[in-house]
C-alpha atoms as one frame of an Amber mdcrd trajectory, in Angstrom:
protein
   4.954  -7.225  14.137   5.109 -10.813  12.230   7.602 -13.326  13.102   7.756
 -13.978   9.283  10.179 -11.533   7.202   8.424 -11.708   4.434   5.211 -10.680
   5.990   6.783  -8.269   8.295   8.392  -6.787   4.969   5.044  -6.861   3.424
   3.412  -4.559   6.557   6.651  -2.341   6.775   6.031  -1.645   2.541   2.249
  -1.395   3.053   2.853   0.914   5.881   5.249   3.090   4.164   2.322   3.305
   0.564  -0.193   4.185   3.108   1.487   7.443   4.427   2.351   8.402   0.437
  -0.760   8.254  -0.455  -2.360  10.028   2.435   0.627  13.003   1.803  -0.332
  13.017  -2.099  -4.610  13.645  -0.704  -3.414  15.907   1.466  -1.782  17.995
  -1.475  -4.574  17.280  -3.693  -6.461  20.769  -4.968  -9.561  19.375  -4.529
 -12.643  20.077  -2.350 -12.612  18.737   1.612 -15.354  16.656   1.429 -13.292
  14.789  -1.518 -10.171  14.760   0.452 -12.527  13.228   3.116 -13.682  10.443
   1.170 -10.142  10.089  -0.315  -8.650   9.786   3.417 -11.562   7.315   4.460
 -10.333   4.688   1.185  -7.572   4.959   2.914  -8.849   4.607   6.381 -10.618
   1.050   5.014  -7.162   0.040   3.565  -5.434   0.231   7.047  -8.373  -2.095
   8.422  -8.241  -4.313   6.117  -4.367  -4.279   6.750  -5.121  -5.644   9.723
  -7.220  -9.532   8.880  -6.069  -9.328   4.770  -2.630  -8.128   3.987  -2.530
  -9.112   0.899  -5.843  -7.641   0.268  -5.146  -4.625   1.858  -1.642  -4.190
  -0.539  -4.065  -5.010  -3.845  -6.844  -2.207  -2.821  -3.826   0.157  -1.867
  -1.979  -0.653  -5.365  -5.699   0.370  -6.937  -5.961   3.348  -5.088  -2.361
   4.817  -5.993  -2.929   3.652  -9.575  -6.338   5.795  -9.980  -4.518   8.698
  -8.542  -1.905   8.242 -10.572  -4.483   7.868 -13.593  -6.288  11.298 -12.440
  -9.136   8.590 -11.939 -11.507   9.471  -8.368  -9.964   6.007  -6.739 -12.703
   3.602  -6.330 -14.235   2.284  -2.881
């Protein structure tokens, strides 16, 4: 964990998205393979968690927004 707060904030919010949004795939009535692809988006997100936080927090904000939006998210 990150001496900074901020960042360790950042990474404990992050975290916390990231296991929403793979409980609201998991509950999605769609076919496996699409849960599949859903879960690897989500997959990249936690790798790029770990060089890009920031990054990682924007592509995971995208993600829950298409969801949201009834929108396939976008790779």
């Amino acid at each position: 964990m990150p001496d900074d707060p901020e960042v360790a904030a950042l990474y404990a919010l992050v975290a916390e998205r990231l296991k929403q949004a793979h409980a609201r795939v998991h509950a999605l009535h769609v076919s496996a393979e699409a849960k599949t692809a859903l879960a690897r988006q989500l997959l990249i997100v936690t790798e790029t968690a770990k060089r890009d936080l920031p990054e990682a927090a924007r592509r995971l904000s995208r993600f829950v927004h298409d969801l949201d939006e009834g929108h396939p998210p976008r790779g």
